[in-house]
C-alpha positions as CSV (number, residue, x, y, z in Angstrom):
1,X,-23.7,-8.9,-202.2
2,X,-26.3,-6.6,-201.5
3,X,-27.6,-4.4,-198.3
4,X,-30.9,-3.3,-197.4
5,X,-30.2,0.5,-196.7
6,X,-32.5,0.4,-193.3
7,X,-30.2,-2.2,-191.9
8,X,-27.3,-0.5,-192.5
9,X,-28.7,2.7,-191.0
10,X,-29.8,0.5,-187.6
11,X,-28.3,-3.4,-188.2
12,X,-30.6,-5.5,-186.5
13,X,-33.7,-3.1,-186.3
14,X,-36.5,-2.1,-187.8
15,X,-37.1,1.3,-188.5
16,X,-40.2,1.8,-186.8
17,X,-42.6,5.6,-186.4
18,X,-40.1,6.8,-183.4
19,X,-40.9,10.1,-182.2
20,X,-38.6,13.2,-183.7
21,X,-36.9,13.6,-180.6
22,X,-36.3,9.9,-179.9
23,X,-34.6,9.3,-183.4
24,X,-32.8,12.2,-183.3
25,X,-31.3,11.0,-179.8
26,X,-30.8,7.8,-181.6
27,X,-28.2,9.5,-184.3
28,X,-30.5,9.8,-187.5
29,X,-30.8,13.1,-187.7
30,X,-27.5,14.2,-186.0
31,X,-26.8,16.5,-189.0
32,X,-30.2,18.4,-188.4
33,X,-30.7,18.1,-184.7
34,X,-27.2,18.6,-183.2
35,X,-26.8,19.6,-179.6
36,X,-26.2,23.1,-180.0
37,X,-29.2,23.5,-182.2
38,X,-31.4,21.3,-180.1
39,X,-30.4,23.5,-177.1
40,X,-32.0,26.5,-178.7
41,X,-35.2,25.0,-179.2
42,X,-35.5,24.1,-176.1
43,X,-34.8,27.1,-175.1
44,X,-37.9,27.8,-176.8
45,X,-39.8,25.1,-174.9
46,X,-38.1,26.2,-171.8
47,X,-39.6,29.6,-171.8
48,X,-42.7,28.9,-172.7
49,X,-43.6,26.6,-169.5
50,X,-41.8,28.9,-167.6
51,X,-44.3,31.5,-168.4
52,X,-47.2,29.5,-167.9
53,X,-45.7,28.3,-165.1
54,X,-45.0,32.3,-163.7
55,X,-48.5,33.2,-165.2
56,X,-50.5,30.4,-162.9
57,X,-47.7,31.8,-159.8
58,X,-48.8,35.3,-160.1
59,X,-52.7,34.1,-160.1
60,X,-52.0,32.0,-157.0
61,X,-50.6,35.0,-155.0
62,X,-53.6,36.9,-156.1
63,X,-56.4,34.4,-154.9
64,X,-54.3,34.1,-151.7
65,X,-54.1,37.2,-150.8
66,X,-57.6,38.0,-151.4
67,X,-58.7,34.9,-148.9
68,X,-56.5,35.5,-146.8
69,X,-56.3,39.0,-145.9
70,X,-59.5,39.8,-147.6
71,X,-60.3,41.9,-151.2
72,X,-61.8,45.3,-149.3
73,X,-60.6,48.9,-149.7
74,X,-59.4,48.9,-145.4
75,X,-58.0,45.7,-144.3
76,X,-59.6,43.9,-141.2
77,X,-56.7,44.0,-138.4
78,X,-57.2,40.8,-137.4
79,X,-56.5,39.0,-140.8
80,X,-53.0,41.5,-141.0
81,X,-52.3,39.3,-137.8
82,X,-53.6,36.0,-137.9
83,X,-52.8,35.4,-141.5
84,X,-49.0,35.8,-141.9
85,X,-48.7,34.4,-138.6
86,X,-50.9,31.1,-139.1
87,X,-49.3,30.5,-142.7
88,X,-46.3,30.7,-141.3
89,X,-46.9,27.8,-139.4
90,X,-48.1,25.9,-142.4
91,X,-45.2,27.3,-144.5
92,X,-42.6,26.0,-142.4
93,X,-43.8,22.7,-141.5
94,X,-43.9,22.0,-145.3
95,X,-40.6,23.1,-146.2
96,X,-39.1,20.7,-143.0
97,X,-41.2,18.2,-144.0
98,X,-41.8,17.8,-147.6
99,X,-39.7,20.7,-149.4
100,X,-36.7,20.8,-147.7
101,X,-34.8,22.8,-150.6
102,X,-37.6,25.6,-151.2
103,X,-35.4,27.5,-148.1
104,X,-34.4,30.8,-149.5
105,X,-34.8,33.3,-152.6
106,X,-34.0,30.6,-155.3
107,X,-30.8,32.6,-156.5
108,X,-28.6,30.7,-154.7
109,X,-29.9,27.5,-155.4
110,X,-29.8,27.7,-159.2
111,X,-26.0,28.9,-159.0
112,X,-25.6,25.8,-157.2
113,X,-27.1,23.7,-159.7
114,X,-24.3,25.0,-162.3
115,X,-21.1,25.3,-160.1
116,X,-22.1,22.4,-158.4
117,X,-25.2,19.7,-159.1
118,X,-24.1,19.9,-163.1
119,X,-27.7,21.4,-163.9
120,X,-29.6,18.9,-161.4
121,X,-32.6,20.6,-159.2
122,X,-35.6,18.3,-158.8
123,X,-38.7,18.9,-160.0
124,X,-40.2,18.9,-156.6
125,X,-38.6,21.6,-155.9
126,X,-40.2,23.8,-158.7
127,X,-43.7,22.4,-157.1
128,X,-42.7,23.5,-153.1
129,X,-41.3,26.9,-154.6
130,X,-45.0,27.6,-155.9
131,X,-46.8,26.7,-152.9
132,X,-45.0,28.2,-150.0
133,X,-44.1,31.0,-151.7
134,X,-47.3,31.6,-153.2
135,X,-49.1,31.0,-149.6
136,X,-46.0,33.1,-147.9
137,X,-46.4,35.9,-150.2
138,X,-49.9,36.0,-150.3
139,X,-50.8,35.9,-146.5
140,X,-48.2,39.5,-146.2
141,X,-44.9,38.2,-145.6
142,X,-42.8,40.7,-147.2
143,X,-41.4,38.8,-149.7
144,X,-41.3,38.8,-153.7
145,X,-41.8,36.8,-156.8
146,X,-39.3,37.4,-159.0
147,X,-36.9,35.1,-157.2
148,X,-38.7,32.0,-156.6
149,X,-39.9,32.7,-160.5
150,X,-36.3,32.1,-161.2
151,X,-35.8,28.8,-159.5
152,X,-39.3,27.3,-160.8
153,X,-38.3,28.6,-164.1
154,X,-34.4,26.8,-163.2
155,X,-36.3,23.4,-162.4
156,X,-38.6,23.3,-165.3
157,X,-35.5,23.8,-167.7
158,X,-33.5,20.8,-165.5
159,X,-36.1,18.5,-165.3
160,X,-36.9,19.0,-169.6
161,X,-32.8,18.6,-170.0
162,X,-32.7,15.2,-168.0
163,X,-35.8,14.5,-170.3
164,X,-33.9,14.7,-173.1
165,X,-30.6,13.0,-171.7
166,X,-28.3,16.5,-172.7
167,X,-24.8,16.3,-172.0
168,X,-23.5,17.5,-168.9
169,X,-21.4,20.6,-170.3
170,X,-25.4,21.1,-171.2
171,X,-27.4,20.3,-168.4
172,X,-24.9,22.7,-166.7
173,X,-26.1,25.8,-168.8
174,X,-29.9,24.8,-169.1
175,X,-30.5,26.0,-165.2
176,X,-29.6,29.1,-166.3
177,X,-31.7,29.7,-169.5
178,X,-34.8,28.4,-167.5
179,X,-33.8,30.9,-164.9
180,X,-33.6,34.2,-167.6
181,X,-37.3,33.1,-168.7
182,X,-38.8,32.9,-165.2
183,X,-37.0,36.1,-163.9
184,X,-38.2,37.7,-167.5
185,X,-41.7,36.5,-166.9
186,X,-42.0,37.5,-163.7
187,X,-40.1,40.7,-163.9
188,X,-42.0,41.5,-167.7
189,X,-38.5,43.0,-168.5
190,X,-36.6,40.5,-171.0
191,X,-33.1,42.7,-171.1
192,X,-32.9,43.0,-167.5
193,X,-33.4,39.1,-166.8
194,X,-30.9,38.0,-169.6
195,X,-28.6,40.5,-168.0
196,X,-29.0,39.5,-164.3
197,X,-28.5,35.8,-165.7
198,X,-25.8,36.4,-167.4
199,X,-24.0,39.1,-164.8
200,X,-24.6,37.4,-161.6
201,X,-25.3,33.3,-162.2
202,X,-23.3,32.1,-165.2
203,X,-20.6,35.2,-165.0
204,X,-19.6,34.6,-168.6
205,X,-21.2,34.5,-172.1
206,X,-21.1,33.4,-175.4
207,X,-22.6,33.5,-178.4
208,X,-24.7,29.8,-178.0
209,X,-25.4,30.9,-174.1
210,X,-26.2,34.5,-175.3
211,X,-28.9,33.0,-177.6
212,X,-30.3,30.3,-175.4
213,X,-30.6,32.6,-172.9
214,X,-32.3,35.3,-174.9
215,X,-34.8,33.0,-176.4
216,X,-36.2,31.8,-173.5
217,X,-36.7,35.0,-172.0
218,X,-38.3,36.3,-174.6
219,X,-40.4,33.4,-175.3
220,X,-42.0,33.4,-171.7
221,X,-42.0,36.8,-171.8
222,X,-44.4,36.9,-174.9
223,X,-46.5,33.7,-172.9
224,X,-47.1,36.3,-169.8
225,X,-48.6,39.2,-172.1
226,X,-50.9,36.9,-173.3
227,X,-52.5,36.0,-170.7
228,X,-51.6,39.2,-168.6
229,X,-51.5,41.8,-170.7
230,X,-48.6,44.0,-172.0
231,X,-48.8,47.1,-169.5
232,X,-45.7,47.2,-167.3
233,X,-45.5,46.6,-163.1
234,X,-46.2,50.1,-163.3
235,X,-47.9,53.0,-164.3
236,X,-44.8,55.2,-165.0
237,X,-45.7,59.0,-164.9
238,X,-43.8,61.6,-167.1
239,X,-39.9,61.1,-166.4
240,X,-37.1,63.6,-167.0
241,X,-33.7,65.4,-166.3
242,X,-34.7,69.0,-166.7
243,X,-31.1,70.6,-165.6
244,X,-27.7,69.5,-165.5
245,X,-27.2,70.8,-161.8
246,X,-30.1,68.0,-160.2
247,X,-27.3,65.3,-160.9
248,X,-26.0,66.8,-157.6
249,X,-29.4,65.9,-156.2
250,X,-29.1,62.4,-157.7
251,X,-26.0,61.9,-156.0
252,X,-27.3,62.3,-152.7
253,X,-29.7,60.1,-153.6
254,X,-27.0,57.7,-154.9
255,X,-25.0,58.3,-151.0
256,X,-28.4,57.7,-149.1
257,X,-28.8,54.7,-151.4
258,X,-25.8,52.9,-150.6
259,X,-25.7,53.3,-146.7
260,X,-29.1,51.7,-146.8
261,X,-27.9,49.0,-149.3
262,X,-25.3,48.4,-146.4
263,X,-27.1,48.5,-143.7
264,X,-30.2,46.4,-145.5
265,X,-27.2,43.4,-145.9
266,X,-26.2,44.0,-142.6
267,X,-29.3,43.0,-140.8
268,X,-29.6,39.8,-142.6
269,X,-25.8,39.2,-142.3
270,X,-26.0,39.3,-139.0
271,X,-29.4,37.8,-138.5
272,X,-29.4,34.7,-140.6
273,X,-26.9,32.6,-138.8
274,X,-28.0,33.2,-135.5
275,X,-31.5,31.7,-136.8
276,X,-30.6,28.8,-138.4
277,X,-28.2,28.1,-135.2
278,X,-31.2,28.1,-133.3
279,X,-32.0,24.6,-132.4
280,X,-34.2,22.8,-135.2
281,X,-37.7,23.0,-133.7
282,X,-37.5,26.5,-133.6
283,X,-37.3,26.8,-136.9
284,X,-41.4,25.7,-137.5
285,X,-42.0,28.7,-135.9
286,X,-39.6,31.3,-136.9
287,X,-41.8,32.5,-140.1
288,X,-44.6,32.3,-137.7
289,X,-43.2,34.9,-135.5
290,X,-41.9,36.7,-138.7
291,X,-45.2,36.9,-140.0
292,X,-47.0,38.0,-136.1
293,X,-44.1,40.7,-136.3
294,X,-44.9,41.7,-140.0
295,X,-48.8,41.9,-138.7
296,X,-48.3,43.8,-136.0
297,X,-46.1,46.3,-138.3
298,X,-49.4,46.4,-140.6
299,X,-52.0,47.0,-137.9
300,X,-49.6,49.5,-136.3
301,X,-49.9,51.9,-139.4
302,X,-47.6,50.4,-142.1
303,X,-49.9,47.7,-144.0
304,X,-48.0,48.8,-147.1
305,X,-45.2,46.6,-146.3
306,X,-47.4,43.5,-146.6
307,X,-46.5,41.2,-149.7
308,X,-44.1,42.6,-152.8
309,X,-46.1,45.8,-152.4
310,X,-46.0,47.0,-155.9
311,X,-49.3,48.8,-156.0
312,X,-47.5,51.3,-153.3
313,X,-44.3,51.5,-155.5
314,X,-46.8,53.1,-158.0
315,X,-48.5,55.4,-155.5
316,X,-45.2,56.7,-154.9
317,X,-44.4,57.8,-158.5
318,X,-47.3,59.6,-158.3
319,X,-46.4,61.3,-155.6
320,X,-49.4,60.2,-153.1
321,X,-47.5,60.0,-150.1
322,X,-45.6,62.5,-148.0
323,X,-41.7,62.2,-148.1
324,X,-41.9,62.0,-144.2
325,X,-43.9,58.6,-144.7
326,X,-41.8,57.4,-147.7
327,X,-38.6,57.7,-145.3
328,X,-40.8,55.5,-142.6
329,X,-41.7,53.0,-145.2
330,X,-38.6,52.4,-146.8
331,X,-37.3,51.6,-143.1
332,X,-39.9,49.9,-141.8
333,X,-40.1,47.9,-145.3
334,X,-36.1,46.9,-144.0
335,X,-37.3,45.8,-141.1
336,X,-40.1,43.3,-142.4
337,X,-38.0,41.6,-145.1
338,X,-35.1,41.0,-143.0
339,X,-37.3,39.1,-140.6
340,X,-39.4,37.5,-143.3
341,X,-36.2,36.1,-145.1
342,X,-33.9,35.3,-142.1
343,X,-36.5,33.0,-140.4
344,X,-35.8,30.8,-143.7
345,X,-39.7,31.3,-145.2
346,X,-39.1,30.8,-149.0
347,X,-39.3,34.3,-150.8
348,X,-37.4,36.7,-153.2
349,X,-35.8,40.0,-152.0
350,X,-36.1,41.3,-155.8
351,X,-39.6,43.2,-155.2
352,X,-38.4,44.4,-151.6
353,X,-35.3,45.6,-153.3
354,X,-37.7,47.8,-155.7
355,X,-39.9,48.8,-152.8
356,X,-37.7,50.3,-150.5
357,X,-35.5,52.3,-153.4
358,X,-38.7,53.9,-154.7
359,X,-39.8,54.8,-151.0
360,X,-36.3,56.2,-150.5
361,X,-35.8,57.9,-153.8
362,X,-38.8,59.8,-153.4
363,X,-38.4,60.4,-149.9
364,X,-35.1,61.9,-150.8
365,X,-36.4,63.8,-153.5
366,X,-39.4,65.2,-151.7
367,X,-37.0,66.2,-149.2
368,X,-34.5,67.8,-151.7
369,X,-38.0,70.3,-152.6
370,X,-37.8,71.5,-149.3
371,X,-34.3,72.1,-148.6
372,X,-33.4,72.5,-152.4
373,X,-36.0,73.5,-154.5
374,X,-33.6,74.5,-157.3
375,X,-32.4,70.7,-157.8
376,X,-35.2,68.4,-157.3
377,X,-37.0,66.9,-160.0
378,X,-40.4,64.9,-160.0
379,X,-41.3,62.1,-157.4
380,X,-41.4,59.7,-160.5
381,X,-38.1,60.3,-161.0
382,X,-36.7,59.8,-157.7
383,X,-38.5,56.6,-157.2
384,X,-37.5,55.3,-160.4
385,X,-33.8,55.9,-159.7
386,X,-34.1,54.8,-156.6
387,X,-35.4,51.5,-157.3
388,X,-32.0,50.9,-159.4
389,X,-30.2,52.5,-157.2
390,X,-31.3,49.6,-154.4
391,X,-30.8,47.4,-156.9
392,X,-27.0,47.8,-157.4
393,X,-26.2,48.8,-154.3
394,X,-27.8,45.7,-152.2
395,X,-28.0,43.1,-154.8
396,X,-24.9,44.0,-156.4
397,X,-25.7,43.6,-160.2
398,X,-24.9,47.2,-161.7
399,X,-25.0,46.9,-165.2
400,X,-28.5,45.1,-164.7
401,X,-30.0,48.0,-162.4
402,X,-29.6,50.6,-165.2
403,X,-31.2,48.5,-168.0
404,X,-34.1,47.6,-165.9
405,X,-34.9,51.3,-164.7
406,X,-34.7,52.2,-168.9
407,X,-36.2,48.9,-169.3
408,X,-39.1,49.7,-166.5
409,X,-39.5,53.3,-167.8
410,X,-39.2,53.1,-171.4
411,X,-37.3,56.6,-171.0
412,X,-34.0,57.1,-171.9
413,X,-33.7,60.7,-170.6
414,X,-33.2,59.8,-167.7
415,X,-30.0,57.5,-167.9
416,X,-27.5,60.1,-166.5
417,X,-29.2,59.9,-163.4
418,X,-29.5,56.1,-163.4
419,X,-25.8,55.7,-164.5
420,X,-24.7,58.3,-161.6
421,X,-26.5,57.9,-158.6
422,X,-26.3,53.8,-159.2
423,X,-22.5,54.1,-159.3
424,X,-22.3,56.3,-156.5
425,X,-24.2,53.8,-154.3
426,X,-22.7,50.4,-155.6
427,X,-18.8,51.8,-154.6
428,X,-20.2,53.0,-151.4
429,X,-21.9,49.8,-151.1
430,X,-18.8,47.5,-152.4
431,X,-17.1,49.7,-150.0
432,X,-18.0,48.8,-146.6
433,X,-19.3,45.4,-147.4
434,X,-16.7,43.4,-150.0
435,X,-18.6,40.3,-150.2
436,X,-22.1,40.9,-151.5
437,X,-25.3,39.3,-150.1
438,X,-25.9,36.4,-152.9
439,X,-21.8,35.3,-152.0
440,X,-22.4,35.7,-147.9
441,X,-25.3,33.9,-148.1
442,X,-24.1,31.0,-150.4
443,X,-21.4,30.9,-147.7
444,X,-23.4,30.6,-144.8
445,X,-24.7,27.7,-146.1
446,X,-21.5,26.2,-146.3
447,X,-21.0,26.8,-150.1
448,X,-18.2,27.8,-152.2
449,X,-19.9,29.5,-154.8
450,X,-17.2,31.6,-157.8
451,X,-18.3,35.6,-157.1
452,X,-18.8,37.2,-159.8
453,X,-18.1,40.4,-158.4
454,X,-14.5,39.1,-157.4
455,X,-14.0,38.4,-160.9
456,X,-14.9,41.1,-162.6
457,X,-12.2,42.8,-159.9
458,X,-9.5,40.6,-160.8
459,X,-6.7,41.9,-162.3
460,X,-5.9,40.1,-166.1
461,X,-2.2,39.0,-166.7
462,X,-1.1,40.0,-169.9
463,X,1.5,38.3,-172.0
464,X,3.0,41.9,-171.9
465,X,3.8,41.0,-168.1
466,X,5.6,38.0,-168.5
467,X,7.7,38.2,-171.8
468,X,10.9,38.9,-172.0
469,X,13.4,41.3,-174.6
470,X,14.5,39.2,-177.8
471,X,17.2,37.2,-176.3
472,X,17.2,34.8,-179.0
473,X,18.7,35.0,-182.8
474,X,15.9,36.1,-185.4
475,X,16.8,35.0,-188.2
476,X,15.1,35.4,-192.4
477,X,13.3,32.8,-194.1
478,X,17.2,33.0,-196.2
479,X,19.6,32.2,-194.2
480,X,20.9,28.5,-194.2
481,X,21.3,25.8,-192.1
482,X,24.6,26.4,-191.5
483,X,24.0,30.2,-190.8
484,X,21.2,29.3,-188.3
485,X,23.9,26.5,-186.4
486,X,26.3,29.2,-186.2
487,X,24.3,31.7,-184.8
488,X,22.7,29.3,-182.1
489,X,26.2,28.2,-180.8
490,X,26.6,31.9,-180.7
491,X,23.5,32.4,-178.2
492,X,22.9,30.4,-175.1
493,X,19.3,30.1,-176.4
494,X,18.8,26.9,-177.1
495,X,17.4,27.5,-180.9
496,X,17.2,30.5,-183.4
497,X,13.4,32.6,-184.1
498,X,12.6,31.9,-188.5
499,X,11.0,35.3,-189.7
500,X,9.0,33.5,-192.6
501,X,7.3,35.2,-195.4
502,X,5.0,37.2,-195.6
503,X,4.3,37.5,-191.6
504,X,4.6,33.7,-190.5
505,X,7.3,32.1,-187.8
506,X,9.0,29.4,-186.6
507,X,11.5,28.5,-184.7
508,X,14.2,25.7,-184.5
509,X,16.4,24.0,-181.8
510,X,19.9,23.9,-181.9
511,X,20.1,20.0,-181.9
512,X,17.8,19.9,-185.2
513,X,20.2,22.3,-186.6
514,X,22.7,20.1,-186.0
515,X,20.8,17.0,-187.7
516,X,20.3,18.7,-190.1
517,X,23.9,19.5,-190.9
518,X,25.1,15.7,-190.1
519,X,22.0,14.8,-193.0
520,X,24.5,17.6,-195.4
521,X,21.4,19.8,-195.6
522,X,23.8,22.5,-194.1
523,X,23.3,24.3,-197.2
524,X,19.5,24.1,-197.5
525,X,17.5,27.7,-196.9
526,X,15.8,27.5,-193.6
527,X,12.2,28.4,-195.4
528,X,12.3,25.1,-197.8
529,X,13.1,23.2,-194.6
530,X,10.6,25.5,-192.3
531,X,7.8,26.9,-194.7
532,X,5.1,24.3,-193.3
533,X,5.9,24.3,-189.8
534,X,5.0,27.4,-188.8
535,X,4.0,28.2,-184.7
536,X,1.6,30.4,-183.3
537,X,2.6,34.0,-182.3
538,X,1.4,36.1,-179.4
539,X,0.5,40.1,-179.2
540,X,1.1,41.8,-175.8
541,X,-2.0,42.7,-174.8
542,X,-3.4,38.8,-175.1
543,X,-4.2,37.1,-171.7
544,X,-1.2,35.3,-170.2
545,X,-3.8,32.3,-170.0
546,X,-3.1,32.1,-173.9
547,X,0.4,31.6,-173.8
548,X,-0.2,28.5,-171.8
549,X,-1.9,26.8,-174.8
550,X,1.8,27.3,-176.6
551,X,4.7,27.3,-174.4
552,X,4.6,23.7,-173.2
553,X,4.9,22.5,-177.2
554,X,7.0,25.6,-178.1
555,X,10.0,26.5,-176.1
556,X,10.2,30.1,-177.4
557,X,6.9,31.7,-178.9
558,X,7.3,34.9,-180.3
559,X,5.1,38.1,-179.3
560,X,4.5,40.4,-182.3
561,X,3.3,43.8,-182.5
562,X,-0.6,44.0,-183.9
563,X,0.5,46.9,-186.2
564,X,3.0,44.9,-188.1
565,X,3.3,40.8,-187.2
566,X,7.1,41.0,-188.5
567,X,7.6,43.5,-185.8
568,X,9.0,41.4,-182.9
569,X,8.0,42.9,-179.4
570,X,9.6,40.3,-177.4
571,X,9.6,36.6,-176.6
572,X,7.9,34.5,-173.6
573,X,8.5,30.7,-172.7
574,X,7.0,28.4,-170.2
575,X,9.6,29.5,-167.5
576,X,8.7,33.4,-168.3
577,X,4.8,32.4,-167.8
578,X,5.1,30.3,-164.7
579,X,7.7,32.4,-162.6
580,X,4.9,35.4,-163.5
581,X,2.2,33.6,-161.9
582,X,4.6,32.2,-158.8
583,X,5.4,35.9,-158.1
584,X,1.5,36.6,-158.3
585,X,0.3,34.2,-155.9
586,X,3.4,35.2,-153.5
587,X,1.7,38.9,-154.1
């Protein structure tokens, strides 16, 4: 009897022209297109629309800002007011009304989508994110890019993954990898986004998330210089450490750094609540009064504080502004986000972050010329380590504050610096406020977010801390049956440890022993009878997590020293691990 091949590929269909994607949903080319290798190219995908996406963001901030507060050299005063104020209004009614989940910086939200929504944020919201956050940042709320980048970047990637029916353990991570490309795109710094991603949203990597994630960073990254060129956010003057002895300068820096970090969190801490307990109507006019506040600031003398203000980061390297007003903008700059942000008008804190560590580092360092002329360095410098320096101390992501200062720069002369005065102000920082701003807002909201942070400062059980000294017979691969019975009635272990050759084990209870002997296989070397039913072995420093992979089918597994597996070290068993983590959680 003979089969057509096409039916027995698809019985009861005809192979018809189905699209690539379609067919290999459909099984055909599972071989070629499995999941893991269709995640990457959709990686791919995923950072190219992000980037066109971020490109056609960073456009609509510029057209809005220039009709809204105008494209001359001196600003009329009127438009500082009126415009924040009166797209305030507008802002807010649209997120009450018709984007309810554009609330916020975006970083939040796309954790969310992981820990909790399994990858799910609606498309809608990648639309409401673009407008009011375009219109907000545009009119001179004092509010950034970079984060709403991330959740447009977060939706485009979920939407594309329902699109393509992924599996959940999938649509979990692809939040994430859209996330790296519109924080890379936005931020023009690949390394520092996959880092951030990585560091503060997924919390763990490996080598398929590592490679997702990097791909679509890069790709939207390459989509943005395009269109918008290669040159950097800014134009980084000539960058050095010229002595050993201005790390003390640094330091201060690093101290001044992480008091304002705290005191930056504080306000919104403390702010936030108290304006979402407001009752409801007020909140269509919270970001209105934000905004007439923010306005008033400008007219006032501080117009700099407008918007993500990166034009006046760059003035600041170059030293066109006394230290005296650098200290003033860096705390008036404070002032405006926390009242931008806490009235709930959608925004980023990323590009205020920058702002006010490059007023305060070169405030500090212009200060440092006149107290201590013998440490300080250039204001280029100071700004530049002071932006990281913000950076880990308020948003709490240290390894990613160094990379994007050496990212930013392209200088690597100036990492001691970086490395110290960022440390200095993330301790001071962790501190006096344990729970960083990303986990105390999540919380006010009612979330229950993992914190990264906390993680990283858990302590790791070891097997070390749970096994026990050999209290059980080892015995050779030699002995016999008979030997091995013996020496278990001997013990009150209930079995004997096989040493098998060259560096295997296994192990035996005593009523097998004793099976074995009624079967008259009392004679019988315990290798023929053992050599294919070896067990898995443990080394000290392994995390106790291992052991319980082992201990429920085993009841003795043996831990082995790394320089020599016949070495025994000691033994653990489910007891050993359990008790350790009862005494833990009693800790």
């Amino acid at each position: 009897m003979t089969t057509n091949s096409k039916t027995d590929v698809l019985p009861e269909r005809e192979v018809g022209p189905a699209s690539l994607f379609e067919r290999a949903r459909a099984g055909i080319l599972q071989p070629l297109f499995r999941e893991d290798r269709l995640f990457l190219v959709l990686a791919v995908f995923i950072g190219v629309f992000s980037g066109l996406a971020v490109v056609c963001f960073r456009f609509a901030i510029g057209w809005c800002r220039i009709y809204l507060l105008g494209s001359g050299a001196v600003l009329n005063p009127w438009r500082l007011v009126l415009a924040p104020t009166l797209t305030g209004l507008v802002v807010a009614t649209l997120v009450m009304l018709v984007f309810p989940t554009t609330r916020g910086s975006g970083v939040n939200q796309t954790k969310a989508a992981l820990y909790i929504y399994n990858g799910y944020i609606p498309l809608r919201t990648a639309v409401g994110k673009f407008i009011t956050a375009a219109l907000a940042i545009g009119s001179g709320h004092s509010l950034g890019p970079e984060d709403p980048s991330l959740q447009i970047g977060a939706s485009l990637a979920s939407g594309l993954g329902r699109y393509m029916q992924l599996s959940r353990d999938r649509m979990r991570l692809i939040a994430p990898v859209g996330a790296a490309a519109g924080l890379a795109a936005a931020f023009n710094a690949p390394i520092s986004a996959v880092l951030f991603v990585i560091e503060e949203v997924i919390g763990r990597w490996t080598a398929g998330i590592l490679g997702s994630v990097v791909l679509s960073a890069v790709s939207s990254v390459v989509v943005m210089r395009w269109f918008l060129g290669t040159e950097s956010l800014f134009r980084i003057p000539v960058v050095q450490l010229q002595r050993p002895s201005e790390l003390i300068a640094y330091s201060i820096l690093g101290v001044a750094g992480g008091v304002a970090s705290v005191a930056f969190a504080g306000g919104i801490a403390a702010l936030r609540p108290r304006c979402k307990a407001l009752p409801r109507w007020t909140q269509y006019f919270q970001p209105a009064i934000a905004g007439l506040l923010i306005g008033i600031i400008a007219v006032l003398g501080a117009p700099q504080v407008m918007g993500a203000g990166y034009e006046y980061i760059d003035q600041a390297m170059h030293g066109q502004f006394t230290w005296q007003m650098l200290g003033i903008l860096a705390g008036v700059k404070i002032v405006a986000t926390m009242l931008s942000f806490v009235s709930g008008t959608p925004g980023g804190m990323f590009a205020p972050t920058l702002f006010i560590g490059a007023m305060l580092g070169a405030a500090v360092g212009g200060a440092e010329r006149v107290l201590l002329p013998q440490l300080a360095g250039s204001s280029g410098t100071y700004a530049l380590v002071g932006m990281g320096v913000l950076f880990a101390g308020f948003l709490r992501a240290p390894m990613t504050s160094v990379f994007m200062v050496l990212e930013v720069s392209g200088n690597y002369s100036i990492i001691l610096p970086v490395i110290v005065a960022n440390t200095i102000a993330y301790v001071i920082s962790r501190s006096l406020r344990p729970i960083p701003i990303f986990d105390l807002l999540t919380r006010q909201d009612g979330l229950e977010l993992p914190s990264m942070e906390e993680q990283r400062e858990e302590g790791v059980l070891h097997v070390e801390d749970a096994m026990r000294p050999v209290n059980v017979p080892v015995l050779g691969p030699k002995e016999t049956v008979e030997q091995a019975l013996r020496e278990a009635e001997t013990s009150s272990a209930d079995g004997v440890l096989v040493r098998l050759h060259p560096a295997g084990w296994s192990s035996i209870t005593r009523q097998e022993l004793q099976a074995m002997v009624d079967e008259e296989l009392g004679g019988a070397s315990l290798s023929s009878l053992l050599g294919n039913r070896g067990i898995p072995y443990l080394h000290p420093d392994h995390s106790l997590e291992n052991a319980l992979r082992y201990v429920e089918r085993w009841p003795v597994v043996p831990v082995v020293s790394r320089a020599d597996f016949r070495q025994l070290e000691g033994v653990v068993t489910e007891r050993d691990v359990l008790e350790r983590y009862r005494e833990v959680g009693e800790g």
